[in-house]
SEROKE-493921 format. One record per residue (C-alpha): residue number from 1; residue in one letter; x, y, z. Coordinates in nm, 3 decimals. Layout:
BEGIN
+-----+----+---------+---------+---------+
|   i | aa |       X |       Y |       Z |
+-----+----+---------+---------+---------+
| NUM |  a |       X |       Y |       Z |
...
+-----+----+---------+---------+---------+
This chain:
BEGIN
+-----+----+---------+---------+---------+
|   i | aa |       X |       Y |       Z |
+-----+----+---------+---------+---------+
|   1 |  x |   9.726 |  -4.406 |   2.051 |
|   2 |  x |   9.550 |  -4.243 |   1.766 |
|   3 |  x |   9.514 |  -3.897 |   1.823 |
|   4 |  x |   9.363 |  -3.590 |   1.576 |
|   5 |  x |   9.415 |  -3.246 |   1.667 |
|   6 |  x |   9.233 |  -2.984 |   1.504 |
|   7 |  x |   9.350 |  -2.583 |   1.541 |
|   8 |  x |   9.273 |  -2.277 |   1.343 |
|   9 |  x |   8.918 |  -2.186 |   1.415 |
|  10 |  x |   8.858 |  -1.837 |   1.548 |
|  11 |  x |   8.595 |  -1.540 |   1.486 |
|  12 |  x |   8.593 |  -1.415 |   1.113 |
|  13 |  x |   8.389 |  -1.151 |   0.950 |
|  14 |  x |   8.182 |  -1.283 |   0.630 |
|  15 |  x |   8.346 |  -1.288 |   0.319 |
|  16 |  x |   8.677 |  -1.363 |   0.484 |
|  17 |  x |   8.905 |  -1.697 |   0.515 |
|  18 |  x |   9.054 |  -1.915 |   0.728 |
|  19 |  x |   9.276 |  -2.217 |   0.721 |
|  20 |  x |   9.189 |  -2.534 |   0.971 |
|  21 |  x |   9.435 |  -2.825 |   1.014 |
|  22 |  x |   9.408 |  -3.152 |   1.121 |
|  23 |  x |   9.717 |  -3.352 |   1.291 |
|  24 |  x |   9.697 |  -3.703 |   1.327 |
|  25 |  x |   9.939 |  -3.934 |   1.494 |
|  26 |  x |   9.928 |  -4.317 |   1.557 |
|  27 |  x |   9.770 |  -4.450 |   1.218 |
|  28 |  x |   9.993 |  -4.472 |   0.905 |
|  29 |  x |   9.851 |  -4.123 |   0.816 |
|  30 |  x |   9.853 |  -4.294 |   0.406 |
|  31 |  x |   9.622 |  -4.520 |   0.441 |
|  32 |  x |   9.342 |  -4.339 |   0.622 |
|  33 |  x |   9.068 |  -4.117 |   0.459 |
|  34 |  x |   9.057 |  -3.802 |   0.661 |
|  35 |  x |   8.692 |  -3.598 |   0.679 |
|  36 |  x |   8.612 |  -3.254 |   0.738 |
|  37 |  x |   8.269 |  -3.244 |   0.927 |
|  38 |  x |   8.079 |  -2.937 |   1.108 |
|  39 |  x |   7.817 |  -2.899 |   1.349 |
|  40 |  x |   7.610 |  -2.581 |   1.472 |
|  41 |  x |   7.396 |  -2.553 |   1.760 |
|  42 |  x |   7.081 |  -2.720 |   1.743 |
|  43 |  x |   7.152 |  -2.928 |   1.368 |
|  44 |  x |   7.293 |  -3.281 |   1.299 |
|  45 |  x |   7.658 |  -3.296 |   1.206 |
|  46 |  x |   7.738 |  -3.242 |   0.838 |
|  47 |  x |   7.993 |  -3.391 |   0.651 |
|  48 |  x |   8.185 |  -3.098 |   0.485 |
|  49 |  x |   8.481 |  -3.221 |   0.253 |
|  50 |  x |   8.665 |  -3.550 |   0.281 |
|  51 |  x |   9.038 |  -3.644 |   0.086 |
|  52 |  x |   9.142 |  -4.012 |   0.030 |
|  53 |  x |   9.539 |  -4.019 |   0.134 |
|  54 |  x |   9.565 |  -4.311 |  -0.065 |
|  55 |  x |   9.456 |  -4.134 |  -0.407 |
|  56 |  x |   9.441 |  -3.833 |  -0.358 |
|  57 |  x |   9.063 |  -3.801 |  -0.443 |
|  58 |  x |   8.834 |  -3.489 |  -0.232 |
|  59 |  x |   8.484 |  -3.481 |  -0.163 |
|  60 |  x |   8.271 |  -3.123 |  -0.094 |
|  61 |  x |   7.926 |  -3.100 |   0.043 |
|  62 |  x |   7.773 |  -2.903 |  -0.225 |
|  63 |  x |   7.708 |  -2.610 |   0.056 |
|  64 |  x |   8.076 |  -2.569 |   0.004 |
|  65 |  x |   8.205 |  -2.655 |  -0.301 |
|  66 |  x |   8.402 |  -2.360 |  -0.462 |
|  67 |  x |   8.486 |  -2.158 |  -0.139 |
|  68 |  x |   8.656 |  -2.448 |   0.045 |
|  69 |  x |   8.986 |  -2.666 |  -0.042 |
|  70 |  x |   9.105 |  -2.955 |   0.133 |
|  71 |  x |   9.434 |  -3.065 |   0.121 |
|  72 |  x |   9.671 |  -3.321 |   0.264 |
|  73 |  x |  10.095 |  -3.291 |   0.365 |
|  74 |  x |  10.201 |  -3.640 |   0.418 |
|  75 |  x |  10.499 |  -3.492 |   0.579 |
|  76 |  x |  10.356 |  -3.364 |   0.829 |
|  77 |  x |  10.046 |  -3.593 |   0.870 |
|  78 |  x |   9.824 |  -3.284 |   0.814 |
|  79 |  x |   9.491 |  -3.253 |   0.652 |
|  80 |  x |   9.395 |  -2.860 |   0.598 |
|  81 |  x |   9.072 |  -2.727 |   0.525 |
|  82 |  x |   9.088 |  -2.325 |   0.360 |
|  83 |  x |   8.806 |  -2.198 |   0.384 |
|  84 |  x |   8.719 |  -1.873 |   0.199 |
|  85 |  x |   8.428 |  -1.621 |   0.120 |
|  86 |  x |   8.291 |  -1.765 |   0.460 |
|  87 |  x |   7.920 |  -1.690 |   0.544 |
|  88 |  x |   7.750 |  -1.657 |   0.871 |
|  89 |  x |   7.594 |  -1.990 |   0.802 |
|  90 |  x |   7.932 |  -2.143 |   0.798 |
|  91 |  x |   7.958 |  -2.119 |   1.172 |
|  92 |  x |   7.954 |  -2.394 |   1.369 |
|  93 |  x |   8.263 |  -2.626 |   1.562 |
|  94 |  x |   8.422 |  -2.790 |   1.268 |
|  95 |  x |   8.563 |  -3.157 |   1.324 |
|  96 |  x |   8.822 |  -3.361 |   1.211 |
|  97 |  x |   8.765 |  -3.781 |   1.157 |
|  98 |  x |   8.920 |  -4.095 |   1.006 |
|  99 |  x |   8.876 |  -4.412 |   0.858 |
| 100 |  x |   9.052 |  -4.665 |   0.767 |
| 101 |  x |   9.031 |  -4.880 |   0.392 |
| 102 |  x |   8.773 |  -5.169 |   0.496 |
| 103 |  x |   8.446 |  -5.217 |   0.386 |
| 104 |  x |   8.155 |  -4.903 |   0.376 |
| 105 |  x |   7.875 |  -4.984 |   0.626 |
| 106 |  x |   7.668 |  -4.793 |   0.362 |
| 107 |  x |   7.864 |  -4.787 |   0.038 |
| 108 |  x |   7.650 |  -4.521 |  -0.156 |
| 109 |  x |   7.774 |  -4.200 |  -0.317 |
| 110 |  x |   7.743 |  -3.954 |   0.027 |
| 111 |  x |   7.960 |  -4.239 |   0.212 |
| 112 |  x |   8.207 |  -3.986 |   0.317 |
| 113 |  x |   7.911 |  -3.759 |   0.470 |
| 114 |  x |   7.820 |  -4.046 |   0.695 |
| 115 |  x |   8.002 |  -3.979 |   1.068 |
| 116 |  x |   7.901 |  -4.383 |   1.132 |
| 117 |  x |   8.162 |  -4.434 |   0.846 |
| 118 |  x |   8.468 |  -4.322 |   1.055 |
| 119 |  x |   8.651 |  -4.465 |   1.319 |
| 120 |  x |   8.840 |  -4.172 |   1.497 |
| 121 |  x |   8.751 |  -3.834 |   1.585 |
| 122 |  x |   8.879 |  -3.500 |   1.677 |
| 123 |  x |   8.797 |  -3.305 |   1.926 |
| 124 |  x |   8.665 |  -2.965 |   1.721 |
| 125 |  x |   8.772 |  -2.629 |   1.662 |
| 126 |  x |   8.493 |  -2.354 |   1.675 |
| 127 |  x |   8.445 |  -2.090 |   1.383 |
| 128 |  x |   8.239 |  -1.810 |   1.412 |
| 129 |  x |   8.143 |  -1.579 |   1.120 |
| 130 |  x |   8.016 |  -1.216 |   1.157 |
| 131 |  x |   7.775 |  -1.088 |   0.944 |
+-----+----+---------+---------+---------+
């Protein structure tokens, strides 16, 4: 049974950092591409950051790019998101997801922002940033 677990959300102020992780269990954890996504209250879910286990290549929404890392420990079939200089916009419940290699149902450059693109999903971890 595939399974993704996601832990490390919590209540930070703005400005500060935290560090989300992602266990998955029944895929061969190598093969998958693993996504960061978030939603808030009220919006559409956003893709966030995504890291190929296969290559090694990351994504960022630009939104994010330069305050948040993604990274991947094939020993322990973890994907970790570190998120720092947080804002109060970057509330929301943040979401793990996979896919597996196979064919893009819409192969364009934002691929990895598309949640249609991924097959398995966590079940979220809520961050909350004080201004």
């Amino acid at each position: 049974e595939v399974q993704l677990v996601e832990s490390g959300g919590g209540l930070v102020q703005a400005g500060g950092s935290l560090r989300l992780s992602c266990a998955a269990s029944g895929f061969t954890f190598g093969d998958y591409e693993i996504g960061w996504f978030r939603q808030a209250p009220g919006k559409e879910r956003e893709g966030v950051s995504c890291i190929n286990n296969r290559e090694g290549s990351t994504y960022y929404a630009d939104s994010v790019k330069g305050r948040f890392t993604i990274s991947s420990d094939s020993a322990k079939n973890t994907v970790y998101l570190q998120m720092d200089s947080l804002k109060p916009e970057d509330a929301a419940v943040y979401y793990c997801a996979a896919r597996s290699s196979g064919l893009l149902l819409d192969p364009g450059p934002e691929w990895w922002r598309l949640p249609y693109e991924y097959d398995y999903w966590g079940q979220g971890t809520q961050v909350t940033v004080s201004s």
